[in-house]
N, C-alpha and C positions, 0 to 999 in steps of 0.2 A: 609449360607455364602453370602456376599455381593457381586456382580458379581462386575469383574474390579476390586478389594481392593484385594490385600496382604496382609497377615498376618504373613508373612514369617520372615520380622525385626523383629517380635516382641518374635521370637524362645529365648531362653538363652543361647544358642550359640554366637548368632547374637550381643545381650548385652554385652558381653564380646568384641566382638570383637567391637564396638563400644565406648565401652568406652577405649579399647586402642587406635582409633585413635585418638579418642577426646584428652586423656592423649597428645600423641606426638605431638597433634598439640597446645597445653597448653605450650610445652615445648619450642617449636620451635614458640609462639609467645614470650614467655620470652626469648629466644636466641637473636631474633630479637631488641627485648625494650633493653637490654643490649648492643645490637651491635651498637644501638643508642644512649645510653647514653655514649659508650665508645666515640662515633665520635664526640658527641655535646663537649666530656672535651678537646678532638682534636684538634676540630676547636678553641674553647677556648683558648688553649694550643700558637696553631699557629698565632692568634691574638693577642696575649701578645708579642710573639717573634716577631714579627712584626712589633709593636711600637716603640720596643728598638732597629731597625736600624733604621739608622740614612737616611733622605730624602737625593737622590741626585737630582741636577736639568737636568738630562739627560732626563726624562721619563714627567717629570713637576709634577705637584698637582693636579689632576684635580679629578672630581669627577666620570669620566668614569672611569680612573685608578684606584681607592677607590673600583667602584664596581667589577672588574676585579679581585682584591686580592681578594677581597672576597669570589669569584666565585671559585676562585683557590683556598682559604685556605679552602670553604667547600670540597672538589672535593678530597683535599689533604686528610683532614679527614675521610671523609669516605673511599678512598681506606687505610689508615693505619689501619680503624676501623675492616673494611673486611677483612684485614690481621692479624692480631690480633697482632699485632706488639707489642703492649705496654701490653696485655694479661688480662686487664683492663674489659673490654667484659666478659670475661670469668671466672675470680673471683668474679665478681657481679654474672653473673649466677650462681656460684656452691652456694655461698651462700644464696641465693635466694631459690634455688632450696632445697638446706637441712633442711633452716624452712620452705618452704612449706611441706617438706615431713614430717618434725616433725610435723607441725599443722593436719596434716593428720592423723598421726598416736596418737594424742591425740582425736580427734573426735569418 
């Protein structure tokens, strides 16, 4: 034996137990990529709504203001995205997750 090297990960045990975190952390990066695509349709969503009010001249035109909404309409999205408000997140995951699991189970 190799002084200093473990050999201990490499038990069948240990394999199991690794490929479940691996598994959950697979899962919870696709939670993630869907929590994101639900925010980017979000912020989408709320820049469309945005358009169609109508400018007042209280605030002006400027292009500090411009980026402001923006600031705000991403900020807005992701907390709705984090809440799961429109549930959008979360139907992309389950289906996602069920052809991955069929592709799985055809392998």
């Amino acid at each position: 034996m190799v002084p200093g090297i473990s050999f201990f990960h490499l038990m069948p045990s240990n394999f199991d137990y690794n490929l479940g975190s691996i598994e959950k952390e697979r899962e919870q990066e696709l939670k993630d990529a869907c929590q994101q695509l639900e925010a980017l349709f979000l912020y989408q969503l709320l820049r469309a709504m945005r358009k169609t009010v109508p400018r007042s001249g209280l605030f002006g035109s400027s292009s500090e203001m411009a980026f402001y909404e923006e600031l705000v309409d991403q900020q807005y999205a992701l907390l709705l995205a984090r809440q799961g408000v429109t549930g959008i997140g979360e139907m992309i995951y389950e289906q996602l997750r069920q052809q991955g699991s069929s592709l799985g189970a055809k392998a």
